[in-house]
DSSP file (Angstrom, degrees, kcal/mol; ACC not computed):
  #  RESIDUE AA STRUCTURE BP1 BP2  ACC     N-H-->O    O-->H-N    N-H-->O    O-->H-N    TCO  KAPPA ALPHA  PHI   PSI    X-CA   Y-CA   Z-CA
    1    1 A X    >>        0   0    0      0, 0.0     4,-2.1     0, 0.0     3,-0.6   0.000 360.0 360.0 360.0 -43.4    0.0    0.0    0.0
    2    2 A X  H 3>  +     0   0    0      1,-0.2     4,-2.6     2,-0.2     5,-0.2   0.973 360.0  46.1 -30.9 -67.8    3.2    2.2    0.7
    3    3 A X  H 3> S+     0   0    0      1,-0.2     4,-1.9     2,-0.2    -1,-0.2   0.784 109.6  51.9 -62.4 -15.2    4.3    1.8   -3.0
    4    4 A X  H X> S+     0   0    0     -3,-0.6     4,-3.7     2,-0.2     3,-1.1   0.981 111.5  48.0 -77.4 -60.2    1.0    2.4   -4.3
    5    5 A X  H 3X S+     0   0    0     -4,-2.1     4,-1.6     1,-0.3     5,-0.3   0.916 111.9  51.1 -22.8 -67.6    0.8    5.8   -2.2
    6    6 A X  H 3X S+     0   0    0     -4,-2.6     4,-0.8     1,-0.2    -1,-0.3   0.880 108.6  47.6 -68.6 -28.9    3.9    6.7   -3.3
    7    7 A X  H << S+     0   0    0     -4,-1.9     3,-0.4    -3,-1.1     5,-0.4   0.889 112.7  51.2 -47.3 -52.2    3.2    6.2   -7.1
    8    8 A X  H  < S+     0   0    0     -4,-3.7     4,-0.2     1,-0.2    -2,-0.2   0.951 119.9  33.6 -53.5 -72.0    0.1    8.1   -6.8
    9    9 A X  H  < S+     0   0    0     -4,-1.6     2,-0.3     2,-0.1    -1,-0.2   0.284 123.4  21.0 -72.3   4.6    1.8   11.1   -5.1
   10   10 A X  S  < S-     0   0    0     -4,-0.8     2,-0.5    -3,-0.4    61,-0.0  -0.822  99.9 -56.6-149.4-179.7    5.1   11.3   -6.5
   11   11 A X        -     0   0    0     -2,-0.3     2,-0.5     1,-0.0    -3,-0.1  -0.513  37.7-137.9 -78.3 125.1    6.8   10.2   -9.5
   12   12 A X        -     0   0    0     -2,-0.5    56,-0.1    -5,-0.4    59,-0.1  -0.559  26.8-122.1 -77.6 130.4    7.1    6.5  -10.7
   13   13 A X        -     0   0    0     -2,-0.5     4,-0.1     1,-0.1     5,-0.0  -0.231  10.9-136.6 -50.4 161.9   10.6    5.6  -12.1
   14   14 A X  S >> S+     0   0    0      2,-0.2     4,-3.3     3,-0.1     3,-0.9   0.754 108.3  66.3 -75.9 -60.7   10.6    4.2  -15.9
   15   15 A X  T 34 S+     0   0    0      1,-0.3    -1,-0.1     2,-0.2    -2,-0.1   0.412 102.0  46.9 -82.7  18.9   12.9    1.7  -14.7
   16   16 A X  T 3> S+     0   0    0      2,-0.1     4,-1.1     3,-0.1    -1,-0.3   0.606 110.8  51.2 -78.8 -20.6    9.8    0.0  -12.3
   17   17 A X  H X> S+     0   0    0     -3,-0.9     3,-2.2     2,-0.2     4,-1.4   0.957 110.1  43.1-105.5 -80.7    7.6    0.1  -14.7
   18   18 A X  H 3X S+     0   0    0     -4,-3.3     4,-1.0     2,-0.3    -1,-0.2   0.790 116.0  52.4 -38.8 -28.7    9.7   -1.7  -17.3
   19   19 A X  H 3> S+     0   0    0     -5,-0.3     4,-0.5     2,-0.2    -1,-0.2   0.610 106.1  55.0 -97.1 -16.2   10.8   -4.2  -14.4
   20   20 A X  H <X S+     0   0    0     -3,-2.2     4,-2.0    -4,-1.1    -2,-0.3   0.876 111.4  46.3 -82.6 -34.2    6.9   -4.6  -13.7
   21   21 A X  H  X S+     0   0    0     -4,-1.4     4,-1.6     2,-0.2     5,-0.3   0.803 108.1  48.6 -76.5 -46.1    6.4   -5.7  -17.7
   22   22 A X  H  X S+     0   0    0     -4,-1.0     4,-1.8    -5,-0.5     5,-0.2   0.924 118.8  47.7 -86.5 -24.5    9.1   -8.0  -18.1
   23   23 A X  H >X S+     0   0    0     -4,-0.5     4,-2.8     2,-0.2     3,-0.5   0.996 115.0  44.1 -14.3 -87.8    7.5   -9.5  -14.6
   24   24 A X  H 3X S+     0   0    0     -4,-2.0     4,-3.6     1,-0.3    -2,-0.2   0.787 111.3  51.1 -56.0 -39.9    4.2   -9.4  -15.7
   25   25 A X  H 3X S+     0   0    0     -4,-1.6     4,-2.1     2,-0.2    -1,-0.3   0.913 109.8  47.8 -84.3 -33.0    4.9  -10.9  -19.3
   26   26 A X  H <X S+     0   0    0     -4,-1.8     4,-2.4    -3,-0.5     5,-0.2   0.927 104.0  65.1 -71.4 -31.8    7.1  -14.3  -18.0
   27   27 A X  H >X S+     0   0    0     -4,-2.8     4,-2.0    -5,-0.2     3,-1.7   0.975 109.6  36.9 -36.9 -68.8    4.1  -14.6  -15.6
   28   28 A X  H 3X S+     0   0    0     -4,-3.6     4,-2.1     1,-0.3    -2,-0.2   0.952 112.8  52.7 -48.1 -66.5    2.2  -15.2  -19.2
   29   29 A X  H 3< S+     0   0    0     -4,-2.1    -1,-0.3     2,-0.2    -2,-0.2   0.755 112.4  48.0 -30.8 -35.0    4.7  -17.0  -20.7
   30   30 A X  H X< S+     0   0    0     -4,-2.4     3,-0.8    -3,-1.7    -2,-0.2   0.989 101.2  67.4 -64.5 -65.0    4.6  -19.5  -17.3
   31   31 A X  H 3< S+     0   0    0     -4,-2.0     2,-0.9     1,-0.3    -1,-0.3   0.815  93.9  49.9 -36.9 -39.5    1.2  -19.6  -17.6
   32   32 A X  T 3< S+     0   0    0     -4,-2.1     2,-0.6     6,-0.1    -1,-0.3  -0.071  88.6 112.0 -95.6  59.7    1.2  -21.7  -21.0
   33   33 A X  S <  S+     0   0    0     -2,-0.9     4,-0.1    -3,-0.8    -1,-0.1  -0.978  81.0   1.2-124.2 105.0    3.6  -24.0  -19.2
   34   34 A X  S    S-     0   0    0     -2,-0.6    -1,-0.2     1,-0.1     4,-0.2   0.266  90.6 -91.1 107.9 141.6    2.0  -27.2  -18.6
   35   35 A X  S >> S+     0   0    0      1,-0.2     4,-2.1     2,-0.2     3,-0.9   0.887 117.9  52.5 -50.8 -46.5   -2.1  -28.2  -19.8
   36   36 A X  H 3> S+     0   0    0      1,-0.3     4,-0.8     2,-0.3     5,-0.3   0.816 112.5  45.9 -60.2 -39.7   -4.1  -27.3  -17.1
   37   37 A X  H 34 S+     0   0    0      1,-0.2    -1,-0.3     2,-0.1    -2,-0.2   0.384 111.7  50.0 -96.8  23.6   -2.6  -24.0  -17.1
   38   38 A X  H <> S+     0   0    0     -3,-0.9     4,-2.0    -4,-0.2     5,-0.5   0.526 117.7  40.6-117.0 -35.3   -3.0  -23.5  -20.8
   39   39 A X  H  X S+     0   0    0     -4,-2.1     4,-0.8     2,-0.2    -3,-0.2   0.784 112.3  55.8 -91.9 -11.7   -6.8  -24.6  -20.6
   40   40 A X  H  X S+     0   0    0     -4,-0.8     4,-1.2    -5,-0.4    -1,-0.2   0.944 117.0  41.3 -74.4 -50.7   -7.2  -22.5  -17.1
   41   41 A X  H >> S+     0   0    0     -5,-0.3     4,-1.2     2,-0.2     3,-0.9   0.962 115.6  41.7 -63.5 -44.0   -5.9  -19.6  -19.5
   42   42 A X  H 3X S+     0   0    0     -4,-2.0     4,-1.4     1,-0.3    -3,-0.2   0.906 116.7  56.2 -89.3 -39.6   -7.8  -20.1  -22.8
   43   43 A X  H 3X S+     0   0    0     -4,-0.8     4,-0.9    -5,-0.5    -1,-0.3   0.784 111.4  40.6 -59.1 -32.8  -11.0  -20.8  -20.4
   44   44 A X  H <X S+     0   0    0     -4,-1.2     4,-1.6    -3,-0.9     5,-0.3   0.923 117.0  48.5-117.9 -82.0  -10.7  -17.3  -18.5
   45   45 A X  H  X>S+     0   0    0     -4,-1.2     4,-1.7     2,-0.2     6,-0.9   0.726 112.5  46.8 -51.3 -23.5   -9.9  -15.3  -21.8
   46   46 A X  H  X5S+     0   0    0     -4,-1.4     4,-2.8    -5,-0.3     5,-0.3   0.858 120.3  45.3 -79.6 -88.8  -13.0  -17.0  -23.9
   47   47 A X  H  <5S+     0   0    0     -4,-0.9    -2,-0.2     1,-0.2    -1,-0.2   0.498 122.4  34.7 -28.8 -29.7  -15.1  -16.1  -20.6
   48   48 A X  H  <5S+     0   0    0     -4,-1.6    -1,-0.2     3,-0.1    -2,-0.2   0.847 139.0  10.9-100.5 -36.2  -13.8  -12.9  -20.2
   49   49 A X  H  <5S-     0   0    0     -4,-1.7    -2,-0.2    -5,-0.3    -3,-0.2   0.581  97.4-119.9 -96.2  11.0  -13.3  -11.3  -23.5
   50   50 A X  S  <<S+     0   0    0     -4,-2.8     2,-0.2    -5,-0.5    -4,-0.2   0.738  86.6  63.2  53.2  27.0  -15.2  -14.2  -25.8
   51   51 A X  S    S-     0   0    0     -6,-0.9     2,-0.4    -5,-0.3    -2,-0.3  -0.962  96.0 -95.7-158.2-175.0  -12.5  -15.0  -27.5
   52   52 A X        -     0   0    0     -2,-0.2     2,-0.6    -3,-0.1   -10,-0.1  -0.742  40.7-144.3 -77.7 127.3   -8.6  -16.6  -27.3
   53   53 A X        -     0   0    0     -2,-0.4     5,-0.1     5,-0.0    -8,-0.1  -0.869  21.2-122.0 -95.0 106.0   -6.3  -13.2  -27.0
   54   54 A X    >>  -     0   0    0     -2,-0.6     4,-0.9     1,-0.1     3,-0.5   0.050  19.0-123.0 -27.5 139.0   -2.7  -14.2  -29.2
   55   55 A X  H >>>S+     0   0    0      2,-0.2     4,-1.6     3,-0.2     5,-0.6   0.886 113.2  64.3 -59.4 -46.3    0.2  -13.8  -26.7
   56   56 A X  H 345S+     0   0    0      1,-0.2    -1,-0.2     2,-0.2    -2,-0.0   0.795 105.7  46.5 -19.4 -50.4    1.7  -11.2  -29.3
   57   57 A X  H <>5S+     0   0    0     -3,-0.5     4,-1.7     1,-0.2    -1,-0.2   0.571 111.8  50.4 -81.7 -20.8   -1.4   -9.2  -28.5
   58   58 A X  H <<5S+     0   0    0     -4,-0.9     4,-0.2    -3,-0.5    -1,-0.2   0.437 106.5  49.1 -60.8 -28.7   -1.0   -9.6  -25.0
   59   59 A X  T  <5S+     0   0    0     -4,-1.6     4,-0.4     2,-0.1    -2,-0.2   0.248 108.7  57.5-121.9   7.2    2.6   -8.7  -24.6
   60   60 A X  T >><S+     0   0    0     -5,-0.6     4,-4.5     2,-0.1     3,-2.9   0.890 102.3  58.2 -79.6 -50.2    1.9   -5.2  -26.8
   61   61 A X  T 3< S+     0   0    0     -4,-1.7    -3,-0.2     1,-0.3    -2,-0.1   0.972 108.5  43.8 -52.2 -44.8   -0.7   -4.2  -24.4
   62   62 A X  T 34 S+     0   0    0     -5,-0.2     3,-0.5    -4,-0.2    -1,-0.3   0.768 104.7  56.9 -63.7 -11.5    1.5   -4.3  -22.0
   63   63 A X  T <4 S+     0   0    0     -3,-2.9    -2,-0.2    -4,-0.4    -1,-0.2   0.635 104.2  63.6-101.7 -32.2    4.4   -2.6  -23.7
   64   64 A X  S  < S+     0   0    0     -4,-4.5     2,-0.4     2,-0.0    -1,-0.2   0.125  71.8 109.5-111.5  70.3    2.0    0.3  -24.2
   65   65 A X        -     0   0    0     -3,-0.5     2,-0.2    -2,-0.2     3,-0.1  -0.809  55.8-151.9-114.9 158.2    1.3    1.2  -20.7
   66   66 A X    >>  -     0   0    0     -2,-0.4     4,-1.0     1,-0.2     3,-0.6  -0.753  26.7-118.6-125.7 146.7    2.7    4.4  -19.8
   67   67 A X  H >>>S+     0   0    0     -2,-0.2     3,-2.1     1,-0.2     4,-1.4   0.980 122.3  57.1 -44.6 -71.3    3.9    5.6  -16.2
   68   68 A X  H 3>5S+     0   0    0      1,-0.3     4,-0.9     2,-0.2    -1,-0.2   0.725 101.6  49.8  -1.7 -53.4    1.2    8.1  -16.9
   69   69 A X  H <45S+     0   0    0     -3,-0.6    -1,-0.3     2,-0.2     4,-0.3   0.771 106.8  57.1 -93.3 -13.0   -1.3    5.6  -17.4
   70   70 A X  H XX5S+     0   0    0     -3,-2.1     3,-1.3    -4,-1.0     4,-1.2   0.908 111.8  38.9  13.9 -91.2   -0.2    4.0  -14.1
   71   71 A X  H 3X5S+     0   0    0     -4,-1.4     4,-1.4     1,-0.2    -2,-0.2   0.672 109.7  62.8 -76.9   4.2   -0.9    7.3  -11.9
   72   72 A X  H 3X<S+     0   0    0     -4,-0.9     4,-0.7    -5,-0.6    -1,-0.2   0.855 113.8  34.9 -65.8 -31.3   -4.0    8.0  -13.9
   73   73 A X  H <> S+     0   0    0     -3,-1.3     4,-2.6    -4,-0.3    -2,-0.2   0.615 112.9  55.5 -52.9 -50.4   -5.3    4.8  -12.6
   74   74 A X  H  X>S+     0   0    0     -4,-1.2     4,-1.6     2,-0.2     5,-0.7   0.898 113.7  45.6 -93.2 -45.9   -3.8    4.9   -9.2
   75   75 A X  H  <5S+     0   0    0     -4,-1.4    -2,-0.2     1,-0.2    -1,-0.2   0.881 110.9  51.4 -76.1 -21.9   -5.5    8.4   -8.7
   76   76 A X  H  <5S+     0   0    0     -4,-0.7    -1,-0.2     1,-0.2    -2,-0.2   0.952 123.9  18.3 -65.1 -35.9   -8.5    7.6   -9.9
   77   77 A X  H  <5S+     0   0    0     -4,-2.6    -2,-0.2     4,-0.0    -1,-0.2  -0.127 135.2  21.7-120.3  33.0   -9.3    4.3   -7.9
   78   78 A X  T ><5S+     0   0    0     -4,-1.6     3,-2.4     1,-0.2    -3,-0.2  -0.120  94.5  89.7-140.4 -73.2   -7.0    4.3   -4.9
   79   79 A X  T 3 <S-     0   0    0     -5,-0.7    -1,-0.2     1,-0.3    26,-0.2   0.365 108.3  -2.6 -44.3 147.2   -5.7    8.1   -4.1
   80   80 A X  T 3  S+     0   0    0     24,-1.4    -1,-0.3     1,-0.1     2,-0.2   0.485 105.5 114.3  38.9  11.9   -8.2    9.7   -1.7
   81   81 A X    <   -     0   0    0     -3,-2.4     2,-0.6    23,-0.3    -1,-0.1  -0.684  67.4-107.5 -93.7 159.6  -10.7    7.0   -1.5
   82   82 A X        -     0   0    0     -2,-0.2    19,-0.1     1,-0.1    -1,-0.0  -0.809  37.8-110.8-102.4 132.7  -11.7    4.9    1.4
   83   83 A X        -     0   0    0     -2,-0.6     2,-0.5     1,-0.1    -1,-0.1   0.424  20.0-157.6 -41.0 160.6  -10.7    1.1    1.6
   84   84 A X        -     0   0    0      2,-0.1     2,-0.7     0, 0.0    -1,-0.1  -0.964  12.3-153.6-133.8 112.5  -12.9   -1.3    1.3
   85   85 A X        +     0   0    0     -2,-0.5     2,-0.3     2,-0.0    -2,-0.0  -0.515  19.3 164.3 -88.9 123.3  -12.2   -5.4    2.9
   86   86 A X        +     0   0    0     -2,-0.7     2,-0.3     2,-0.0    -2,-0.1  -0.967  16.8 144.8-144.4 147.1  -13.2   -8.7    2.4
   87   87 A X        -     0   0    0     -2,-0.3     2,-0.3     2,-0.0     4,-0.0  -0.835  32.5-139.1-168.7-177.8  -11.6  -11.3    3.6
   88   88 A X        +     0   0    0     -2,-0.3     2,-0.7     2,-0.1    -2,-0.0  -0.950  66.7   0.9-157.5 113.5  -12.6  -14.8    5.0
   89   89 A X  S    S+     0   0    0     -2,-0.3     2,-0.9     2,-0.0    -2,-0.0  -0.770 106.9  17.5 118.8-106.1  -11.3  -16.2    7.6
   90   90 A X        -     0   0    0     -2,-0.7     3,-0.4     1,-0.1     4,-0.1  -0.742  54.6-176.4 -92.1 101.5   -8.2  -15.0   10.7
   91   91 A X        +     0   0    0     -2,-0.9    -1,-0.1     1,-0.2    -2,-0.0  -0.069  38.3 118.5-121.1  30.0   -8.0  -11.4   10.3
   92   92 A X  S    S+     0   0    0      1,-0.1    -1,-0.2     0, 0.0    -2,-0.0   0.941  76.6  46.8 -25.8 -69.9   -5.1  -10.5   12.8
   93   93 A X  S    S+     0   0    0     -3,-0.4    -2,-0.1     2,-0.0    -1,-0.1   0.878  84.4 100.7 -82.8 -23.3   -2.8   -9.2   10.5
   94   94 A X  S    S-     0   0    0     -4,-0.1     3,-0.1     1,-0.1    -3,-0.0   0.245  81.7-108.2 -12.6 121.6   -5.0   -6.9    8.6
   95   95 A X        -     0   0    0      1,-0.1    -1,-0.1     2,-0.0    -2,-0.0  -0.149  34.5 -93.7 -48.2 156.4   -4.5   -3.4    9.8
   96   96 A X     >  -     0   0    0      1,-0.2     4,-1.6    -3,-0.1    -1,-0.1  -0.279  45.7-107.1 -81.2-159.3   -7.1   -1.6   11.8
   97   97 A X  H  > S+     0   0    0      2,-0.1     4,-2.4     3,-0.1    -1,-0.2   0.730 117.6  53.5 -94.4 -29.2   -9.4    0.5    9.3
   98   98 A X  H  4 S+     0   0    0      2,-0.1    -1,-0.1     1,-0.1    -2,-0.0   0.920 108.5  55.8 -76.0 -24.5   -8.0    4.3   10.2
   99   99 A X  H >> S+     0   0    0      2,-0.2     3,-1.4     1,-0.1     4,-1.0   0.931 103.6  51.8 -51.3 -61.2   -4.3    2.8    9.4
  100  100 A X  H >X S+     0   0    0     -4,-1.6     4,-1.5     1,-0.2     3,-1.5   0.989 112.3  50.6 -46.9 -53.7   -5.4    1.7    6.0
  101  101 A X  H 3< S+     0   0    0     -4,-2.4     4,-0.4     1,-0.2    -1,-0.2   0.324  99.9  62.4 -86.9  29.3   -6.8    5.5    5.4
  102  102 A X  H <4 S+     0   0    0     -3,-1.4    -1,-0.2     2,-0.1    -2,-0.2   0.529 100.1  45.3 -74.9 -34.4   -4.2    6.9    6.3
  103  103 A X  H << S+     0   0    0     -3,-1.5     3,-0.3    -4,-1.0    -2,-0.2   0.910 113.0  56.0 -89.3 -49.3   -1.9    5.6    3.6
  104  104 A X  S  < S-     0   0    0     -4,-1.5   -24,-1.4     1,-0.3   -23,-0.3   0.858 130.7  -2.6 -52.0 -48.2   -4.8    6.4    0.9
  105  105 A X    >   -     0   0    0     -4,-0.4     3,-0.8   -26,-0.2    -1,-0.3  -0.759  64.1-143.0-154.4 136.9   -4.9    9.9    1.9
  106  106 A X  T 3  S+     0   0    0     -3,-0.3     3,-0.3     1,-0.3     2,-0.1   0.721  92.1  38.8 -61.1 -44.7   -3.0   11.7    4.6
  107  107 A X  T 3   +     0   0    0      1,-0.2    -1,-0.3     2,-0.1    -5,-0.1  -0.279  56.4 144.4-105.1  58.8   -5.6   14.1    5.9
  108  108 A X    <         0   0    0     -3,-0.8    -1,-0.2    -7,-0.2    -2,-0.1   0.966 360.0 360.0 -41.0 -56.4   -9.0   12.4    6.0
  109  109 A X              0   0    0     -3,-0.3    -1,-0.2     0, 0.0    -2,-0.1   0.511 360.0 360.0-117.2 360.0  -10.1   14.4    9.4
């Protein structure tokens, strides 16, 4: 939640953002390692977009996100809003609720 805070409110480096894409894109590549995780993928893209999306096409969208499009994102749906939980089950470590809005935005009250 720190890093997100600090992305919204300051500037994100280039070289995170580039080290988040080459992440994100062997995450795909893993994924079509082995059957069950090739039919778990090609099941989730027909269900969400109705059809199979090409890895090609898959690793362009990702090569054109922008820092920009990153803290456009991050201010719209995290910066100044207040959290929302779900969870299921031993919820110990979870922060109390005024902690969490604090990181989202500094001066709520």
């Amino acid at each position: 939640m720190a890093d997100w805070c600090r992305m919204t409110q300051k500037m994100m480096h280039q070289q995170e953002l580039d080290q988040a894409k080459v992440n994100y894109k062997a995450q795909l590549l893993f994924n079509q390692d082995g059957s069950s995780n090739s039919a778990t993928d090609i099941g989730r893209q027909v269900l969400q977009l109705g059809r199979r999306v090409p890895l090609n096409e898959q690793f362009a969208r990702v090569d054109d996100i922008t820092v920009t499009n990153v803290q456009e994102v991050l201010q719209h749906y995290f910066f100044a809003r207040r959290p929302v939980y779900s969870m299921m089950g031993y919820a110990y470590p979870l922060p109390t609720y005024e902690y969490s809005s604090m990181w989202t935005y500094k001066y709520w009250y």
